[in-house]
N, C-alpha and C positions, 0 to 999 in steps of 0.2 A: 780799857782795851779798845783798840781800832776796829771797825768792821772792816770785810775782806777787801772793797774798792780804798778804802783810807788807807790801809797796810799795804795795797799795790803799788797807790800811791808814793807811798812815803820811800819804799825800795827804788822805787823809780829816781826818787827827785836824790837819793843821797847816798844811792851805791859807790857814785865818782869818788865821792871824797875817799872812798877803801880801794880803790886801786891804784894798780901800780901804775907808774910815769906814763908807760905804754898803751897806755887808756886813755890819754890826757882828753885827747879828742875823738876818743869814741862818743856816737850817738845813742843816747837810752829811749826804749820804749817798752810798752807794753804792749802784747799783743795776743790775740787766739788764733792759736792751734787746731783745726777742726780734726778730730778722729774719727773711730768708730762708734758705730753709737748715737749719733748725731750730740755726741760730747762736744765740747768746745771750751777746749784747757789755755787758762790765763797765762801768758808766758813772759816773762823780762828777755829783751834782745839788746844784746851790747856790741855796737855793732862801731868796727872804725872803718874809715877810706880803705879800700882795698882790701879788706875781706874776701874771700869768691865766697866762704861759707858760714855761715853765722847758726852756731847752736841755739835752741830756745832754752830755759830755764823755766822750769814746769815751778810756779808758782802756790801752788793747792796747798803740795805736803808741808812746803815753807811756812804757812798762814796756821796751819792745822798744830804744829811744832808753836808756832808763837802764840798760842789760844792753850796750848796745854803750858807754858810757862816759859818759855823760850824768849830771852830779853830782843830788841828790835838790835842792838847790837851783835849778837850771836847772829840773828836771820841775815844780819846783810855780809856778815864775814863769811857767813856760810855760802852767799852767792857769788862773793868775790872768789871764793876758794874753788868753788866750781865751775865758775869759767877760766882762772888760770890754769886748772887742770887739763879742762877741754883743749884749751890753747895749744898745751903742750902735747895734745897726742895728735904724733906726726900724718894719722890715717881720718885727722878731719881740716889737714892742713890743705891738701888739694884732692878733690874726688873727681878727678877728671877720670878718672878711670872706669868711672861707673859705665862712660861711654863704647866698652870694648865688652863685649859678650865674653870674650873669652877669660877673662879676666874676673869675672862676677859672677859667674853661674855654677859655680863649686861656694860660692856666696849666699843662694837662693834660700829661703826659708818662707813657708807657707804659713798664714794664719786665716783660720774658720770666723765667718760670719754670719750673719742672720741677712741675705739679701733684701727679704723684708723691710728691715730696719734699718738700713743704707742704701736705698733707692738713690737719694741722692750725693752722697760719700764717694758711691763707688762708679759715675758717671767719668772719670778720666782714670780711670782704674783698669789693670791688666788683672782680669781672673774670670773661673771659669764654676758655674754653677755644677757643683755636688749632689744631686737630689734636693734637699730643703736649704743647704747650707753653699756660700760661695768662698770660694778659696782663692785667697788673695795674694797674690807674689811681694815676697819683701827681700831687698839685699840687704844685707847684716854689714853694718862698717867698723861694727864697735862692740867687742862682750867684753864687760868687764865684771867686779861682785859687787857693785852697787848699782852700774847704770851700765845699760846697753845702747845705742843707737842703729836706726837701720830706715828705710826707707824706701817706700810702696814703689811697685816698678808701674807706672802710667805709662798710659795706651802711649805718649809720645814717642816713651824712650825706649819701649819696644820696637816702634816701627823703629826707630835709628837704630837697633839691636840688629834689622832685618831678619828675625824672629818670628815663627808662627806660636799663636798659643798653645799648640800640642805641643810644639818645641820646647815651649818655654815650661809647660804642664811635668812633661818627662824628668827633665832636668832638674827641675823645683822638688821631685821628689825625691831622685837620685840624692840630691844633694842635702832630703831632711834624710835620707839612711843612716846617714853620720852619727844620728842623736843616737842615743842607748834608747829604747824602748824600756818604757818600766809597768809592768803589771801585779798588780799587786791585790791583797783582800785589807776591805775597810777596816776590818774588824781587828787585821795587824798591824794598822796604822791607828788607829784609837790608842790601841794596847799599848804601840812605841810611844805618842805622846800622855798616856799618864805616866807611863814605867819608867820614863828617860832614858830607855836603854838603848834609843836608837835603830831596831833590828827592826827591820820590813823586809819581808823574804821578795825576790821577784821570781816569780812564776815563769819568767821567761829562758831562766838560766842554763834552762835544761838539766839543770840537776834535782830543782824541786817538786815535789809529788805535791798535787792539789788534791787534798781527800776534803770535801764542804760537806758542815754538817745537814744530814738528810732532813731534819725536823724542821727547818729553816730556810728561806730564801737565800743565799748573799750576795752581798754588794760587790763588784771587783773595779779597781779604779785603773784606768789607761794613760799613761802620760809618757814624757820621756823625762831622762834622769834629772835632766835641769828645772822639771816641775812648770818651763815656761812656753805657753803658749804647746802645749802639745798633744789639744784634740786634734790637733792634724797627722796624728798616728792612723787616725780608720781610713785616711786614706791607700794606707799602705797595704796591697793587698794581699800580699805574702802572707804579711805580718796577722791580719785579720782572721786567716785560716789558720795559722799556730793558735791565737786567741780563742777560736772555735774549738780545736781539739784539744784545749788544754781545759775548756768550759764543759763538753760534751753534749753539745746542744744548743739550737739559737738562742739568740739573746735582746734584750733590750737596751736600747742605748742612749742613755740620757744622758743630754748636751750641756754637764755642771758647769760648765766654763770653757771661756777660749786654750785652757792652760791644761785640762783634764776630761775627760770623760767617762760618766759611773756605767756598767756593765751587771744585768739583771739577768741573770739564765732562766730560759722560758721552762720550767717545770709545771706548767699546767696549772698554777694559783696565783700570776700575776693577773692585776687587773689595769687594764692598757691605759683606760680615764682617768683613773687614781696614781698613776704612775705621771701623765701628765699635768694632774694638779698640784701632785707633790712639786714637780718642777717648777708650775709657773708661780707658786708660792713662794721657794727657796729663792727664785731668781730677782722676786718684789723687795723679796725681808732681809736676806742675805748675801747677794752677790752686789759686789760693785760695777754700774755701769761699764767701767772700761774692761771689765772681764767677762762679760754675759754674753753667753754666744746665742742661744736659742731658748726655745718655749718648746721647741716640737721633738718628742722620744723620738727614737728612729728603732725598725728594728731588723737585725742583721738573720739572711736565710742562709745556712751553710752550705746548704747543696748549690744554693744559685750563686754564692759569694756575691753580696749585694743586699745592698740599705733599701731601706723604702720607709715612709712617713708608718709609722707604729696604729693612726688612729683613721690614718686611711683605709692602711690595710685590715683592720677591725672592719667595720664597714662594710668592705667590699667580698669578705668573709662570711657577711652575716646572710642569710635565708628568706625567704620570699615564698609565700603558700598563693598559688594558682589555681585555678580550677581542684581544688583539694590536694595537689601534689606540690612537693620543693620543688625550685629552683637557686641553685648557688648565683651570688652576685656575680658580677666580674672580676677575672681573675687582675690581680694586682699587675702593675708595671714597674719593672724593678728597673733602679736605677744603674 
């Protein structure tokens, strides 16, 4: 078996001979794709004269497929198959269009990050800090069922947008409304996946009664119907207040993923530290870096409709004895 730089290699040097004529003189390379995350994804670019757009070909799953049994034959037909497909979808033939606002911004889709942890990512980036998290504008060029394409809107192409970030803010949400919202309890989605049956109620439909057992905390999970990328639901503030009165109570808001977010109703026996540990465990052991949004709970007030850091606000909650009398800390600043 080849290690992953030999296996890059070998794609690189002998994809040509599996395409078609129309390739004769394309040029191959290898290259990184920087993400979020401070990821930096291996990619094949097949690129000829006169391209204006050249797809990358994410290299990882390809390597990972050929380490579990996948012959070096199958890897490279499989790459040839996916850029003739790209090729042929008319909406990555010319994007000059990305250049007209009015044309892309029913396009906008927001994805949540750990500003934290892309200081430097998000340096020619258009987005706007959320409380702990920053929300990053993407225009969508491409949903299909196996691969999407779409691509960060930078401070450049905003100015040529002649765009304000409120504008752009506004717009970016208008345009996630589109997605279904989907709310749902863990416990019904465990149940769907051992039972095969499929059924996950959503909460949201207005026809279903949430009755949670009292003995018990639960879990409820936030997403939209595509499952992708759609912790950028708590941005929605409508939506955040149904989620409150469908909860009956604040809640806790931990940041599972760019793709989802789990929901803790404050019933008086969450413990706010242990709610963060839980998290920054799952996110070491079980989440893959290019879906990890945050380390930090968040927790939602409903009377103020508003987030705030979970273990700040513990803290600034907590009591101070003075000359023999309390003193409450300061009060919290909601975002």
């Amino acid at each position: 078996m080849m290690n992953r730089n030999e296996f890059f290699n070998y794609l690189a040097e002998n994809v040509q001979m599996y395409l078609p004529p129309s390739f004769e003189d394309a040029q191959v390379s290898i290259e990184e794709n920087i993400k979020e995350n401070g990821r930096k994804i291996p990619a094949l670019v097949i690129r000829r004269q006169g391209d204006s757009t050249v797809p990358f070909i994410p290299l990882e799953e390809i390597y990972d497929d050929y380490m579990s049994g996948n012959s070096l034959d199958a890897s490279i037909k499989r790459i040839v198959d996916w850029r003739i497909q790209l090729d042929n979808l008319e909406c990555l033939s010319d994007l000059g269009y990305l250049k007209d606002y009015e044309k892309v911004k029913d396009k906008l889709r927001i994805k949540l990050c750990d500003p934290e942890l892309n200081q430097g990512w998000l340096n020619d980036k258009a987005y706007t800090l959320q409380g702990d998290f920053a929300a990053v504008y993407y225009v969508v060029i491409y949903e299909g069922e196996e691969q999407d394409f779409s691509t960060p809107v930078v401070k450049q192409l905003m100015e040529e947008w002649k765009v304000t970030l409120k504008q752009l803010h506004e717009d970016a949400l208008l345009s996630e409304r589109e997605k279904q919202a989907f709310l749902f309890e863990m416990d019904d989605y465990l149940c769907s996946m051992m039972t095969g049956n499929g059924t996950i109620r959503n909460l949201l439909d207005g026809k279903t009664k949430w009755h949670p057992e009292i003995a018990e905390t639960p879990i409820l999970c936030l997403t939209d119907s595509s499952m992708k990328n759609g912790a950028s639901m708590i941005l929605q503030e409508e939506l955040m207040k149904q989620v409150g009165e469908i909860i009956g109570s604040d809640f806790y808001v931990l940041p599972s993923s760019i793709h989802e977010i789990l929901l803790v109703p404050d019933i008086g026996i969450v413990d706010t530290s242990g709610l963060s540990q839980i998290v920054k465990e799952i996110n070491e052991t079980s989440v893959e870096l290019c879906d990890k949004l945050s380390d930090k709970v968040q927790y939602y007030d409903r009377a103020k409709g508003a987030f705030e850091n979970a273990e700040r606000r513990n803290q600034t909650r907590s009591f101070a004895i003075t000359n023999g009398e309390f003193y409450p800390g300061k009060e919290p600043v909601f975002i």
